[in-house]
N, C-alpha and C positions, 0 to 999 in steps of 0.2 A: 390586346394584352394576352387574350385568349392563345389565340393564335403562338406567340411568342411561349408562353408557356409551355406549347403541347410541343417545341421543340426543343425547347430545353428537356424536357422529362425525354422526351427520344433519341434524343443525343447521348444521355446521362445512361440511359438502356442498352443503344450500341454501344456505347466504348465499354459498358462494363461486360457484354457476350464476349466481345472479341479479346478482352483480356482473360477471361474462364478459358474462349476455344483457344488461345495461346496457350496458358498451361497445361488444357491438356493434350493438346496434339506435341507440344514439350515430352511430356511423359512417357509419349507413348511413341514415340520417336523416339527416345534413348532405350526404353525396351527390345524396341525394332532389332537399332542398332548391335544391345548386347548380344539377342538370338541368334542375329546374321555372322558376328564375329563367332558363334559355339560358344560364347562363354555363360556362365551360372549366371541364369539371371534371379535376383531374389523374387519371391511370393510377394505378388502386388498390393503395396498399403496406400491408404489413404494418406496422402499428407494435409496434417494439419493448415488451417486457413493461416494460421497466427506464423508457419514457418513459411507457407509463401509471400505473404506480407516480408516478413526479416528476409527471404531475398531479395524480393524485387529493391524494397529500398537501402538492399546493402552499401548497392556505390554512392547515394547521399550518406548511409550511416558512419561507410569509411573515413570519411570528411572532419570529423568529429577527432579535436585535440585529444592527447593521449591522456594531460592532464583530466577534460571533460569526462569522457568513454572512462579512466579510473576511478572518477567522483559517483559515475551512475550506477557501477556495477556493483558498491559501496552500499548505496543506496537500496539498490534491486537485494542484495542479499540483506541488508535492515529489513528488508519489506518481506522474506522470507522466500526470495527467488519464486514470484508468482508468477505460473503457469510456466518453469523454468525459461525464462526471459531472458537474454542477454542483451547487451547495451545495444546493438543494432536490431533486436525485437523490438527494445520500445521504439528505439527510436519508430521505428516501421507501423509502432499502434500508434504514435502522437502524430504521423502525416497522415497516414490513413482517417483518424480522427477529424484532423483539420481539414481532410476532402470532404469528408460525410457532412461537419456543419459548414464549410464552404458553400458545399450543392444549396441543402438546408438552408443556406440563407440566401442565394440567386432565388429560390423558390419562392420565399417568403418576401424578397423585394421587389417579385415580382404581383405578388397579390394586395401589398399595400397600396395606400392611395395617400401620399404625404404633401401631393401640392407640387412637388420636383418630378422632373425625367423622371421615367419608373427605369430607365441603362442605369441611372447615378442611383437609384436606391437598391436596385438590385446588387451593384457592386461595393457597394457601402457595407450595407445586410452581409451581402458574402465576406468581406474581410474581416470584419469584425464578428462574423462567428467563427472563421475559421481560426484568427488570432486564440479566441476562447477553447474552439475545437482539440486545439494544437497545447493549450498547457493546461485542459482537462486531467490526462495522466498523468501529469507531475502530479497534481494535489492529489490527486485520488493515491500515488504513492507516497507521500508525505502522510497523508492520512492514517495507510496501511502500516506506516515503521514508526507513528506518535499510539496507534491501536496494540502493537506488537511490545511496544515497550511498555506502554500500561501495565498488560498482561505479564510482562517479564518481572516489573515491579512488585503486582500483586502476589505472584509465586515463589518468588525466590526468598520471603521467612520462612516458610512452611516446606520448600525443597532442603533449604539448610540446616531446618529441623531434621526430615526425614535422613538427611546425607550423617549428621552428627549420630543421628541412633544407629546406623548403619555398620557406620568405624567404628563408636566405642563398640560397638557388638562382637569385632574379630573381624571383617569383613574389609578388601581392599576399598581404596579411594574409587578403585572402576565398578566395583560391584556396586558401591552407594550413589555412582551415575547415572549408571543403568537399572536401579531399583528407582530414579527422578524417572528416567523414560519411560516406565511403566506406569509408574503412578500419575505423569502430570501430560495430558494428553493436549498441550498448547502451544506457545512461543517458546516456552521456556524447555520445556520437553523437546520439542524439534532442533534446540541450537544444542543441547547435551547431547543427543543422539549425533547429529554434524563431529561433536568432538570425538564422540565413540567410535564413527566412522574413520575419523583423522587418525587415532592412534590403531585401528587394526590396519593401517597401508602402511604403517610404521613412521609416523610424525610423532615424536616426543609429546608425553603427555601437560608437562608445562608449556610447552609451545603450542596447543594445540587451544588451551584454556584461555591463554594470552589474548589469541587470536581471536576468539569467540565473544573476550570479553570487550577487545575492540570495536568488533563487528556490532557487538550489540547499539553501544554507547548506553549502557543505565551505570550510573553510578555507585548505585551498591555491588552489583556485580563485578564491576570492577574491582572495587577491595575487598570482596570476597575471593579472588581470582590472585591478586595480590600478595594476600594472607597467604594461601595454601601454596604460591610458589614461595616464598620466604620463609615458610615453614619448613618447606623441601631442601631448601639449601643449609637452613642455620640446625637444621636437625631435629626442632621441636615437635612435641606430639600434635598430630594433627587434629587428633580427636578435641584437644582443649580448646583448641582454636577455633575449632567450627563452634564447640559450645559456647564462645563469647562472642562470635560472632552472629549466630541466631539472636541472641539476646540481647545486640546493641541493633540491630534489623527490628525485633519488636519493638523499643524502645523506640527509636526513628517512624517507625507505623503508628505510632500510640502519638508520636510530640505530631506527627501531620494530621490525624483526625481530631485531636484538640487544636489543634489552629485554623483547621476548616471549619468545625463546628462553633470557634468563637466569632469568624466573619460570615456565619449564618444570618446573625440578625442585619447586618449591613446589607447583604446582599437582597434580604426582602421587603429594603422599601422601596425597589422601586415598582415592582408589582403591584405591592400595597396602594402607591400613590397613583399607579396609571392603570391599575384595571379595579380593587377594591372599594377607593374612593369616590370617584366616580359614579359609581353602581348606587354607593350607599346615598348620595347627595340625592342621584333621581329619586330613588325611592323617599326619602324623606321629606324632602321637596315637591316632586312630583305634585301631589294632592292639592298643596297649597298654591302653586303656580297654577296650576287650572281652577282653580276657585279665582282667584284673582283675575285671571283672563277671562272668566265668564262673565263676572261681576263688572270687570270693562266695558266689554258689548255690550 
């Protein structure tokens, strides 16, 4: 099994040299190339691991329904476009993932000892981590855009405060935006700035909100977003608006911390019943149940 082992890890060793010396005699062979034809060639950068990843596995990435590749890039921008990813990046981290525990798990079904073939457990071990391997990144981004929206939650009474002091003060709708991006250095700060960005290339400022508040999916934002285009169209002062809507946002924060604080006590028996009871029996018990046991002998 030894034996078997130390080919597998050698094996796992060559193929991954010879795919590093293919990228880079790649590189360095288009370089070549540019020099020979006289043309400008740029100052040599490092490419990122994460973009050669998204090429090599672009032609499986391409593969991917329009509807699919639509749903994730959704997704990736919920998640806050991390490590600016596009749909054939991840894709290209979840294969890459499911080689890593792939490998990870030939290794490991190779060192167990379950009574079967140690071929059948090693391939077993392998699929089912690679299975794992491969919808690691989904949760990990599911996580990332149920984390984002917390924060977009937590922020946006206290942004809507700020934004209403702003306006009634004389101050446009953009300036009490961009006085959010200064002040709120988070989820909620980074998708207002996305819209700041949208309207200096010239995308309509309701159109840009809309979309933002799409993008997000939190529910307050959304009729936050709502309000100040209907306000836009029907001609009402913005200013009043935001001020009832700060104020129906505290309200909605205040009726969910009293509804989580009244299902506190529900929520602590079961602690109560499966780590403080217990604890307290031994102890009470305890003494007596050896007096008793002694007293038997």
């Amino acid at each position: 099994m030894s034996s078997i082992f130390l080919i597998a890890v050698s094996a796992g060793v060559i193929c991954g040299v010879i795919v590093v010396a293919f990228f880079v005699a790649l590189d360095r062979n288009l370089a070549a190339a540019a020099a020979a034809n006289g043309a400008w060639a740029a100052p040599e950068t490092r490419t990122p691991l994460l973009k050669r990843l998204e090429a090599a596995a672009r032609p499986l990435a391409a593969r991917l329904p329009a509807l699919a590749a639509g749903e994730l890039r959704q997704k990736l921008s919920r998640a806050g476009d991390p490590g600016n990813l596009t749909p054939a990046g991840f894709q290209a981290v979840r294969y890459s993932m499911a080689a890593l525990f792939a490998i990870a798990g030939l290794a490991l079904g190779l060192l167990l000892r379950l009574g079967i073939p140690t071929l059948v457990t090693a391939v077993v071990t392998g699929v089912v981590l690679a299975v794992i391997g491969y919808f690691v990144p989904l949760l990990w981004l599911n996580q990332r855009i149920a984390l984002r929206r917390h924060q977009i939650q937590r922020s946006l009474a206290e942004a809507t405060d700020l934004l209403t002091l702003v306006v009634e003060s004389g101050m446009s709708l953009d300036e009490g935006l961009l006085s959010i991006t200064e002040r709120f250095h988070n989820a909620l700060g980074d998708e207002i700035g996305k819209v700041l960005r949208e309207i200096r290339l010239g995308r309509p400022r309701m159109a840009a909100l809309e979309h933002m508040a799409d993008t997000c999916g939190v529910a307050d934002l959304h009729h936050l977003v709502e309000s100040i285009v209907q306000s836009d169209q029907m001609g009402v002062p913005i200013a009043r608006l935001l001020r009832v809507q700060a104020t129906e946002m505290r309200r909605r924060q205040r009726q969910t911390a009293q509804e989580r604080a009244a299902q506190a006590s529900s929520r602590m028996v079961f602690p109560m019943v499966g780590c403080i009871f217990p604890v307290l029996w031994i102890v009470l018990l305890g003494p007596a149940i050896i007096q008793i046991l002694s007293t038997v002998r």
